[in-house]
C-alpha positions in Angstrom: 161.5 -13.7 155.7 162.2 -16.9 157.4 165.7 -15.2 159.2 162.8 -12.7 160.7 160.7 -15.1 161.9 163.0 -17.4 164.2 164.3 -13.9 165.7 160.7 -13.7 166.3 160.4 -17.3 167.7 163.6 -16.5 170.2 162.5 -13.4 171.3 158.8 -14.5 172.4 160.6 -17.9 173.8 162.4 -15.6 176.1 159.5 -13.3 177.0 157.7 -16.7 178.3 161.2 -18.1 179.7 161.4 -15.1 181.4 157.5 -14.8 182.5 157.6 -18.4 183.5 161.0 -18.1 186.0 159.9 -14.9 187.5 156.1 -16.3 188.4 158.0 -19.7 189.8 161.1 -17.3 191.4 157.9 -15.0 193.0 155.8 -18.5 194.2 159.0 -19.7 196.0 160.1 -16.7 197.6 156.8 -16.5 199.6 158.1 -19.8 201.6 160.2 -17.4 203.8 159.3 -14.8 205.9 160.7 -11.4 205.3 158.1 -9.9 207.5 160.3 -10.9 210.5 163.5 -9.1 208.9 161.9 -6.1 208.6 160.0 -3.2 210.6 156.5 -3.7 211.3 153.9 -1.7 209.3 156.0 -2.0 206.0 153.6 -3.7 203.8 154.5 -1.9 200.6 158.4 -2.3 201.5 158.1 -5.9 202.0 156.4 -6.9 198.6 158.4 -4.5 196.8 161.3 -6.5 197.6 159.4 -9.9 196.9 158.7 -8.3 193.5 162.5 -7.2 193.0 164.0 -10.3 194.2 161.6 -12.4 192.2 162.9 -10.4 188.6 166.2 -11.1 189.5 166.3 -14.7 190.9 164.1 -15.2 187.9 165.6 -13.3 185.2 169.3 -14.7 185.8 167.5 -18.3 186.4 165.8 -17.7 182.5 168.7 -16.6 181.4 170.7 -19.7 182.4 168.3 -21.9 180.7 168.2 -19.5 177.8 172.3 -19.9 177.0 172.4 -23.9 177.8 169.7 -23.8 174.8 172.0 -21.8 172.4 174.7 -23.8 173.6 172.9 -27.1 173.0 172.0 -25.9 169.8 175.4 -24.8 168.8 177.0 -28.5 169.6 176.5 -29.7 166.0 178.8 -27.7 164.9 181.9 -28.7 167.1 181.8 -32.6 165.3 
């Protein structure tokens, strides 16, 4: 049972990693102004891409942190 459980632990550690990066990647992003890159009148366009760019800044961003965890974790084991 307890094997279960931290599978459990990682996985909603990496929901919220992930949650938390995105929300941060997405707050960031809105510093810059896309508006001017694009045509006028393409409101849904524009925050489409703010949404897209925020999962993957954010996602890769979580994911980083995720593995220098494991890796962290795994040092022990090298001494």
């Amino acid at each position: 049972m307890e094997v279960y459980e931290a599978i459990g632990q990682e996985a909603l550690l990496g929901i919220l990693s992930h949650i938390f990066f995105i929300a941060i990647t997405f707050y960031a992003l809105q510093a810059f102004m896309l508006e001017k890159i694009f045509k006028k009148n393409r409101v849904f366009q524009i925050q489409l891409i703010y949404i897209l760019l925020s999962i993957a800044i954010g996602t890769t961003v979580s994911n980083f942190f995720l593995q220098l965890s494991n890796w962290s974790g795994k040092l022990p084991y090298l001494f």
